[in-house]
MIGU-33767 format. One record per atom (N, C-alpha, C): residue number from 0; x, y, z. Coordinates in nm, 3 decimals, decimal comma, padded with zeros to 5 digits, m for minus. Example, Ala and Ser with C-alpha at 12.3 -4.5 7.8 and 13.67 -1.06 7.14 Angstrom:
2
PT    i        u        v        w
PT    0   01,319  m00,569   00,780
PT    0   01,230  m00,450   00,780
PT    0   01,320  m00,330   00,780
PT    1   01,285  m00,225   00,708
PT    1   01,367  m00,106   00,714
PT    1   01,290   00,003   00,787
//
This chain:
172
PT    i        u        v        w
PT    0   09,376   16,756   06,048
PT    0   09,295   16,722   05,934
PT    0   09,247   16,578   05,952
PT    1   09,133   16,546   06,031
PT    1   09,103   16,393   06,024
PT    1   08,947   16,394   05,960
PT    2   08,962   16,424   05,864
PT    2   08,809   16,414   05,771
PT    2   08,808   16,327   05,697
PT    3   08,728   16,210   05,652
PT    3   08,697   16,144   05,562
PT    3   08,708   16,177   05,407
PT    4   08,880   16,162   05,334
PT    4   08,903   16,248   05,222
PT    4   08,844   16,119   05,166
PT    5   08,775   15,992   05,177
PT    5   08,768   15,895   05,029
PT    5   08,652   15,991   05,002
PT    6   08,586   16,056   05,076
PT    6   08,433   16,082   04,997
PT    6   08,446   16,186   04,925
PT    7   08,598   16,247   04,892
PT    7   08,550   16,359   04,802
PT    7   08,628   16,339   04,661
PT    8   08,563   16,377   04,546
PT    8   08,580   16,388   04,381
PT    8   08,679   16,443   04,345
PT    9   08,719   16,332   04,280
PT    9   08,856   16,364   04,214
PT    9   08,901   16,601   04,196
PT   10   08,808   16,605   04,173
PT   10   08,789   16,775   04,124
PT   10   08,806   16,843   04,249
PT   11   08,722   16,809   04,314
PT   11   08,781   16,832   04,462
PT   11   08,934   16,840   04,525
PT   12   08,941   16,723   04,519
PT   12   09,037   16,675   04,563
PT   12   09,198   16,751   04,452
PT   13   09,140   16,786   04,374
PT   13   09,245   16,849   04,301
PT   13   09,253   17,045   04,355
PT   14   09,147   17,071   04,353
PT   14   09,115   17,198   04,384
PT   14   09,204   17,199   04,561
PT   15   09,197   17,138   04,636
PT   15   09,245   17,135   04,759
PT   15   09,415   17,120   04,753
PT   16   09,436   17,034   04,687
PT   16   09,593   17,009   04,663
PT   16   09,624   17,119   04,579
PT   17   09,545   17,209   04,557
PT   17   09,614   17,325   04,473
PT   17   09,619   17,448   04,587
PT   18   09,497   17,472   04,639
PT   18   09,508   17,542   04,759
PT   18   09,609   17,555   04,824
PT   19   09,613   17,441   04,890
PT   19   09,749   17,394   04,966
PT   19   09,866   17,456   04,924
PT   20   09,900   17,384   04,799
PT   20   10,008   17,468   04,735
PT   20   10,001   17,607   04,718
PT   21   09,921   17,708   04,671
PT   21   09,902   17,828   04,697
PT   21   09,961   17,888   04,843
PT   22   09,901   17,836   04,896
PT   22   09,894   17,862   05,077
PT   22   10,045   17,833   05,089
PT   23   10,154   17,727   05,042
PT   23   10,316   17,683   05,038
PT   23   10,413   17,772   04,950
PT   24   10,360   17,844   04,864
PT   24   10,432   17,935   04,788
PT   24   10,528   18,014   04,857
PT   25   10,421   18,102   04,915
PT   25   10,554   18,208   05,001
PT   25   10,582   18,194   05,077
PT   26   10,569   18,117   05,170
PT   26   10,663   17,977   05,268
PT   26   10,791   17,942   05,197
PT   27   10,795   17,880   05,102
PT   27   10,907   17,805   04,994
PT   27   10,998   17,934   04,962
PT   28   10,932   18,061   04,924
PT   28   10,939   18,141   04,927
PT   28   11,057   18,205   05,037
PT   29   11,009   18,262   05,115
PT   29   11,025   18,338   05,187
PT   29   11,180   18,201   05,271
PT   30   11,171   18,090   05,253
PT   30   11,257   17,947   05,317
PT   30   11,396   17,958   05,227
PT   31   11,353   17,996   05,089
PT   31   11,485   18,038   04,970
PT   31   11,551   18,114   04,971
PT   32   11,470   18,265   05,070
PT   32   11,510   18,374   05,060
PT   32   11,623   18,359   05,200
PT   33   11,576   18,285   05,291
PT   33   11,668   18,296   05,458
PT   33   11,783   18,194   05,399
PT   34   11,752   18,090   05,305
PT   34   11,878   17,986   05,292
PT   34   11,956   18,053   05,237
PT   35   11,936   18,180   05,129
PT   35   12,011   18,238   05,000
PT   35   12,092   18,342   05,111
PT   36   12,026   18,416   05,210
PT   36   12,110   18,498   05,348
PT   36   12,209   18,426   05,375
PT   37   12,164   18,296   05,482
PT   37   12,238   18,223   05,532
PT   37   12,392   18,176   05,490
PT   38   12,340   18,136   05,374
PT   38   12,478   18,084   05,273
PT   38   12,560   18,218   05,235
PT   39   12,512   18,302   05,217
PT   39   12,609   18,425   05,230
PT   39   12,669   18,466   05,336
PT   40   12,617   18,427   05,472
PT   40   12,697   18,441   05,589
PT   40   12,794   18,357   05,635
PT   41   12,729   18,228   05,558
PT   41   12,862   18,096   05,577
PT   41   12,976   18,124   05,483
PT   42   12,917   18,231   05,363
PT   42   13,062   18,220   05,271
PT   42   13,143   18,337   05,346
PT   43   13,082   18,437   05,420
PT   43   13,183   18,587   05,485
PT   43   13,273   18,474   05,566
PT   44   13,203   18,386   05,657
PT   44   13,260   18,343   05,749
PT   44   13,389   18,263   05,741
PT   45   13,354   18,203   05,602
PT   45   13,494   18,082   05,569
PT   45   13,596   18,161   05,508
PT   46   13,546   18,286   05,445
PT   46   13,659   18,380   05,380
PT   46   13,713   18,459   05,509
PT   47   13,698   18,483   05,562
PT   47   13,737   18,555   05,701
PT   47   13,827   18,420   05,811
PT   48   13,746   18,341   05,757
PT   48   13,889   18,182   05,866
PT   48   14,023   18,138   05,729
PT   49   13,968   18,199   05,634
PT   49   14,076   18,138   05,540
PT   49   14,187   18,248   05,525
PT   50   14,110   18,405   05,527
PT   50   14,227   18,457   05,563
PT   50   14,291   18,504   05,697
PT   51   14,233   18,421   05,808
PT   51   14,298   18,454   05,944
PT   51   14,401   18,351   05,926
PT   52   14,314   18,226   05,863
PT   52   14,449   18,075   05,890
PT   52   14,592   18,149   05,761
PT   53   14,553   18,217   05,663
PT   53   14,667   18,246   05,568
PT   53   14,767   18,364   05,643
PT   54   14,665   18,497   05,738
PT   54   14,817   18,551   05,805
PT   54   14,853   18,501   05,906
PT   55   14,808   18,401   05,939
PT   55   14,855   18,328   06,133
PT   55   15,000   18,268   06,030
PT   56   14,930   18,171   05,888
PT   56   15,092   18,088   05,822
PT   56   15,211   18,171   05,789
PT   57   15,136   18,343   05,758
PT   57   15,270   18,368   05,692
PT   57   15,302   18,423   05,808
PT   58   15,275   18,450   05,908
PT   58   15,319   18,535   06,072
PT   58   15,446   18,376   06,065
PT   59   15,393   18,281   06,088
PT   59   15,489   18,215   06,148
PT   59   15,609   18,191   06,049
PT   60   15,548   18,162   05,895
PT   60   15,684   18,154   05,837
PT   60   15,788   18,282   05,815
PT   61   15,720   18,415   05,864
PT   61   15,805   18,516   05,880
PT   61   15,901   18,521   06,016
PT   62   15,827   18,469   06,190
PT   62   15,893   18,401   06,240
PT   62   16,022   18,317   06,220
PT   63   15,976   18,214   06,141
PT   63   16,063   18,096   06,097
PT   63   16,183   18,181   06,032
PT   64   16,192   18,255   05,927
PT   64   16,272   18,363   05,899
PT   64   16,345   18,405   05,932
PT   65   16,313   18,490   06,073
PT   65   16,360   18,563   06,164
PT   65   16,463   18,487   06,274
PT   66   16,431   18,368   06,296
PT   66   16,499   18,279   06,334
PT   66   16,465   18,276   06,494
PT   67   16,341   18,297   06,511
PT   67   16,293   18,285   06,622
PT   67   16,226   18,154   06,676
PT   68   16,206   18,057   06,580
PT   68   16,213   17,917   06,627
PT   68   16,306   17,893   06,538
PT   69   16,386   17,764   06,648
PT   69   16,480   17,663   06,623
PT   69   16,437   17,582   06,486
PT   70   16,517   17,506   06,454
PT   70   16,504   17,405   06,350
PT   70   16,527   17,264   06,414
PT   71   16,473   17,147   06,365
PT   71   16,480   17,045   06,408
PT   71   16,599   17,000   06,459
PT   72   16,736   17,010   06,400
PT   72   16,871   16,985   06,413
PT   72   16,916   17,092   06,542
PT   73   16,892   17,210   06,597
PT   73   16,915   17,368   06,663
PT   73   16,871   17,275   06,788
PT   74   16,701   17,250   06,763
PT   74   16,663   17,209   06,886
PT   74   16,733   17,088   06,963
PT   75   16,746   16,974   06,899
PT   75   16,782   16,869   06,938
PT   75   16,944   16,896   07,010
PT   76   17,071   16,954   06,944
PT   76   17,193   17,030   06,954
PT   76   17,163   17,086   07,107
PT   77   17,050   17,191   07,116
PT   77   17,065   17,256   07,222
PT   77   16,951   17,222   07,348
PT   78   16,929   17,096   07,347
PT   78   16,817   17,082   07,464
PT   78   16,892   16,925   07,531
PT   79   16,869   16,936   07,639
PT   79   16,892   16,761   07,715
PT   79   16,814   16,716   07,805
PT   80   16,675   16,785   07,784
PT   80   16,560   16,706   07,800
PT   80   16,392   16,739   07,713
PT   81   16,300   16,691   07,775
PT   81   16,193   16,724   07,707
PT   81   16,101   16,637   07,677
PT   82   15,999   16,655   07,626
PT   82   15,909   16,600   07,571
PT   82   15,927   16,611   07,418
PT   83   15,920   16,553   07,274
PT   83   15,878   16,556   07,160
PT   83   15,742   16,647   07,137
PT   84   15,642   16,602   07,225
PT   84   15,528   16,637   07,200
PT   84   15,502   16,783   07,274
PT   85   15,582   16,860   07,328
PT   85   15,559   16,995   07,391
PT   85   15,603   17,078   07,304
PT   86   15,634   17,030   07,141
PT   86   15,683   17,123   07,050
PT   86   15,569   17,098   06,942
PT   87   15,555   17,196   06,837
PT   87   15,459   17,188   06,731
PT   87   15,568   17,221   06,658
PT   88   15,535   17,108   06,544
PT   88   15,686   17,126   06,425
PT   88   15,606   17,181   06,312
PT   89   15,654   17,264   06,219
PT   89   15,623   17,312   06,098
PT   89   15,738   17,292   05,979
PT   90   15,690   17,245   05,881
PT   90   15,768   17,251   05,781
PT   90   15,847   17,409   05,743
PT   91   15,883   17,500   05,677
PT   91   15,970   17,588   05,621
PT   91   15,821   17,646   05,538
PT   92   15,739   17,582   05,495
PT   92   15,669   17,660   05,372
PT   92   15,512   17,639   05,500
PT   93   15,485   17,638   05,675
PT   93   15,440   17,674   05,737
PT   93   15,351   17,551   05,765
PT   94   15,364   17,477   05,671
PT   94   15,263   17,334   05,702
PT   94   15,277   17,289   05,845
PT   95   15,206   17,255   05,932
PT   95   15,205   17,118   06,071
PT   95   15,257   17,025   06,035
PT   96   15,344   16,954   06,084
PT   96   15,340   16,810   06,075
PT   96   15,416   16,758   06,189
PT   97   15,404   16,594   06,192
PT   97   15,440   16,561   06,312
PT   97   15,541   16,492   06,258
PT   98   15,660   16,388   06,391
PT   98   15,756   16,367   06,364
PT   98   15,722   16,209   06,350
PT   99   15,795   16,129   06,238
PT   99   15,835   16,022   06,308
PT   99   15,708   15,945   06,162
PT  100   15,634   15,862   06,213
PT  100   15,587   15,736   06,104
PT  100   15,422   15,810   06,133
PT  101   15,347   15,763   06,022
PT  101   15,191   15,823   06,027
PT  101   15,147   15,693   06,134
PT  102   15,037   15,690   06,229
PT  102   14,983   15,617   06,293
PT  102   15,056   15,572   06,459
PT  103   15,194   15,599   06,436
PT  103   15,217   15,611   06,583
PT  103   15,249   15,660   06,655
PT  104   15,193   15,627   06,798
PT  104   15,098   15,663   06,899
PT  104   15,189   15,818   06,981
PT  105   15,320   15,767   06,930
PT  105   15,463   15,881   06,963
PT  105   15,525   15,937   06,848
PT  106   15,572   16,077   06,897
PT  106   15,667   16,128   06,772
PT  106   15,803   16,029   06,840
PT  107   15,871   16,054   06,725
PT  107   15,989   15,988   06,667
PT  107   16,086   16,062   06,615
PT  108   16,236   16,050   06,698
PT  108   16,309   16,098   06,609
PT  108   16,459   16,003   06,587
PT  109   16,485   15,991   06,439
PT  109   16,564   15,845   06,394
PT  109   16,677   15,922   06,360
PT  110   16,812   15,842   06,439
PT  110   16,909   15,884   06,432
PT  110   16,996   15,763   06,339
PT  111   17,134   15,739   06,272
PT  111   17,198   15,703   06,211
PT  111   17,355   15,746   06,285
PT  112   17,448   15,670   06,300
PT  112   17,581   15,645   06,320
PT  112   17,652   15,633   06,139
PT  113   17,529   15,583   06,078
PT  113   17,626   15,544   05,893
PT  113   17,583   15,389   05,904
PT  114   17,584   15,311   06,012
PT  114   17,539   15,127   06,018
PT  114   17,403   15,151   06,052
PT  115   17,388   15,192   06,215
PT  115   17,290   15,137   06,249
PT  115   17,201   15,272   06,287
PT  116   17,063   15,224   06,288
PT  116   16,960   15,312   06,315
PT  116   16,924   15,344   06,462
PT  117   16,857   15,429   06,508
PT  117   16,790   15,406   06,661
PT  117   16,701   15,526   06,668
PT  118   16,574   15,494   06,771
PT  118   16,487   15,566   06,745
PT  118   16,497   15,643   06,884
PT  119   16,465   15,765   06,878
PT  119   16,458   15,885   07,008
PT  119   16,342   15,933   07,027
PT  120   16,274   15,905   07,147
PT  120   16,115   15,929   07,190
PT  120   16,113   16,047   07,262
PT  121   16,200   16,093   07,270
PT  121   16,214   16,194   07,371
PT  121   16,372   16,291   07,356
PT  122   16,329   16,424   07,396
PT  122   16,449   16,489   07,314
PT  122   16,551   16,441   07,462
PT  123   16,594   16,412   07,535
PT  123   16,684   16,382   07,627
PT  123   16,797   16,243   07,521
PT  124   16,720   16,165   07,471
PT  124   16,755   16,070   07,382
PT  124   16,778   16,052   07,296
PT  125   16,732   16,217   07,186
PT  125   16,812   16,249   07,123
PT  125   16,876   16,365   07,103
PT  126   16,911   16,383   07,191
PT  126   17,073   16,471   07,269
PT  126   17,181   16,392   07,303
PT  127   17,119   16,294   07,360
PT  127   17,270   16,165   07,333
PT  127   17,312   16,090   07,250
PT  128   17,231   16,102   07,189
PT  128   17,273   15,998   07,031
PT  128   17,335   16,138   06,951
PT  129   17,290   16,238   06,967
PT  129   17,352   16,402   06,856
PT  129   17,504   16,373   06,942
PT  130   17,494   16,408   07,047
PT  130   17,653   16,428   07,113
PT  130   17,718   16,312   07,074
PT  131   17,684   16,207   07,069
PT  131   17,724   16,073   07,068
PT  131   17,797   16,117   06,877
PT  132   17,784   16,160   06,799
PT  132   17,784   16,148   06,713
PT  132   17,697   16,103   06,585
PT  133   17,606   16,072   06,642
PT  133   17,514   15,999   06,539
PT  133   17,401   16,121   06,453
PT  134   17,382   16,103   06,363
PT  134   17,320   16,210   06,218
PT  134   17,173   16,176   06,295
PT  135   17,083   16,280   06,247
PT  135   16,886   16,226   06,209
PT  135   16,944   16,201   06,071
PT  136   16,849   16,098   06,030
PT  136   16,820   15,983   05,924
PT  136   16,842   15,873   05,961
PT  137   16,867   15,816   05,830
PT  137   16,897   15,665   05,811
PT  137   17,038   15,662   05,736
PT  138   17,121   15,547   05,737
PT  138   17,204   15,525   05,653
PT  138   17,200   15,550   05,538
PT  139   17,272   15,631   05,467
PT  139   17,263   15,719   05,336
PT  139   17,127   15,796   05,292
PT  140   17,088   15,869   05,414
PT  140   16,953   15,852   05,394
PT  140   16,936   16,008   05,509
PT  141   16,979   16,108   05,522
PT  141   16,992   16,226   05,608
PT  141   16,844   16,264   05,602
PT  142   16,792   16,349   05,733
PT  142   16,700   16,427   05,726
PT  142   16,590   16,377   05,863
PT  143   16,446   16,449   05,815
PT  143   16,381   16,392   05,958
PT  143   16,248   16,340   05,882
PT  144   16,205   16,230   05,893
PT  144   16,090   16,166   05,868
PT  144   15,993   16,218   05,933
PT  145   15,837   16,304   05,858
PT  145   15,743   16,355   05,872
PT  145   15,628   16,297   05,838
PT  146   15,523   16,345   05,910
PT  146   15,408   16,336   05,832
PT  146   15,327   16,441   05,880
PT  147   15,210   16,405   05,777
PT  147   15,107   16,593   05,767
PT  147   15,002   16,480   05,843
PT  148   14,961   16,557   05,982
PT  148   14,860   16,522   06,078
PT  148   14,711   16,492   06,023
PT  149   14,622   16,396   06,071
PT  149   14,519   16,313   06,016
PT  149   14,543   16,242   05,901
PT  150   14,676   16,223   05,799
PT  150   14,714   16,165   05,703
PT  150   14,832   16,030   05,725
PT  151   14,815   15,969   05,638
PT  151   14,876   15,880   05,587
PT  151   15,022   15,903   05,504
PT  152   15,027   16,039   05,466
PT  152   15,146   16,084   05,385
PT  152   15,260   16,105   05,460
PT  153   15,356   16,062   05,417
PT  153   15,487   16,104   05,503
PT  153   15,598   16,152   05,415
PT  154   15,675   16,184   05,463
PT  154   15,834   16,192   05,379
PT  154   15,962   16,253   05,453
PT  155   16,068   16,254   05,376
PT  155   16,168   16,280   05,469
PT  155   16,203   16,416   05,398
PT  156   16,235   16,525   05,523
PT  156   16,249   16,645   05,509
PT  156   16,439   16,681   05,521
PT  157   16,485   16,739   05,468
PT  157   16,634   16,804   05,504
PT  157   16,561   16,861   05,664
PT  158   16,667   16,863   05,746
PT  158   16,674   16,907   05,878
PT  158   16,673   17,083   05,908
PT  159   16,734   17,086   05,820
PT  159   16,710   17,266   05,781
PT  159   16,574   17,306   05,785
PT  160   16,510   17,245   05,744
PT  160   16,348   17,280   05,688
PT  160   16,244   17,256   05,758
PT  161   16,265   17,157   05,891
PT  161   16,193   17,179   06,007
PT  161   16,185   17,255   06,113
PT  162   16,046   17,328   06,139
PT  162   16,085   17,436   06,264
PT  162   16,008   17,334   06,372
PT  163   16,095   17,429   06,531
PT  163   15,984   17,367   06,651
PT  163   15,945   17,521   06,692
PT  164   15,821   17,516   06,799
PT  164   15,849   17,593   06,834
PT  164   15,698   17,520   06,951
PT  165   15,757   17,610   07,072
PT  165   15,662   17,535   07,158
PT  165   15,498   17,536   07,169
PT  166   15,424   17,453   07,232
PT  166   15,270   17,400   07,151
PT  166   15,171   17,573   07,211
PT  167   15,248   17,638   07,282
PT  167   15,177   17,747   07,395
PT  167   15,235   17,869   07,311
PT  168   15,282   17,842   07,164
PT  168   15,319   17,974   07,111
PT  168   15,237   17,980   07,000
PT  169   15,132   17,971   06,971
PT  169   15,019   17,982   06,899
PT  169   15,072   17,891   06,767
PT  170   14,893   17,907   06,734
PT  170   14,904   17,768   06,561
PT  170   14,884   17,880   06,476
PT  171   14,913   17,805   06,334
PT  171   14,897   17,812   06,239
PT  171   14,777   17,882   06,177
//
């Protein structure tokens, strides 16, 4: 469109911008009708991941059940080496979470004697502090310090209530 629009009358110029719009109707049209599809295929799709992610949680907390993964306390008792990070821990009610403080760079697992604290980066380390005698927690303070992954939230869980189970045995 490179025509000289100053030279044409207001009336004109109205009659054309109406055209136009005429000519945009069932465009707008027909653009409402594919978005109004679309969004119905995005909603099958999220209802179909929400209930794959809801039976993958209860598969595992029926797992967890069954007693086919260890518990945080089971594992540590029966392993004397390892990695922390070759296990995916789940809470009891199927949540992820990782071990140890939100933001660092390693899981963590904090043992207690009743005085003093010490931290285990690796399950070999804490297999000797378990044999050794020493509890997970803190002084008056039992359990395993968590947090829920991409968050800031943490808390301390009873030891009962954490599962492992290894990272190659499917998620959540």
């Amino acid at each position: 469109m490179n025509e000289d629009l100053t030279a044409l009358d207001d009336a004109d110029l109205e009659r054309r911008v109406a055209a136009v719009r005429d000519r945009m109707r069932p465009v707008e049209e027909q653009l409402a009708s594919l978005r109004g599809e679309r969004d119905l295929l995005l909603t099958e799709r999220r209802r179909r991941e929400r209930n794959a992610h809801r039976e993958s949680r209860a598969d595992l907390k029926a797992a967890m059940r069954e007693g086919k993964f260890p518990t945080i306390a089971e594992l540590v008792a029966g392993s004397q080496a390892g990695a922390l990070d070759a296990y995916a821990f789940n809470l009891k009610t199927g949540g992820e979470v990782r071990l140890g403080y939100p933001g660092a760079r390693m899981q963590s697992l904090t043992f207690t004697d009743g005085v003093q604290v010490a931290q285990a980066a690796d399950l070999a380390a804490a297999a000797r502090l378990y044999s050794a005698g020493w509890d997970l927690g803190s002084p008056g303070r039992p359990g395993v310090r968590v947090h829920f992954p991409g968050t800031r939230q943490e808390r301390l869980v009873p030891v009962d209530e954490v599962f492992a189970r290894p990272k190659d045995a499917g998620a959540p």
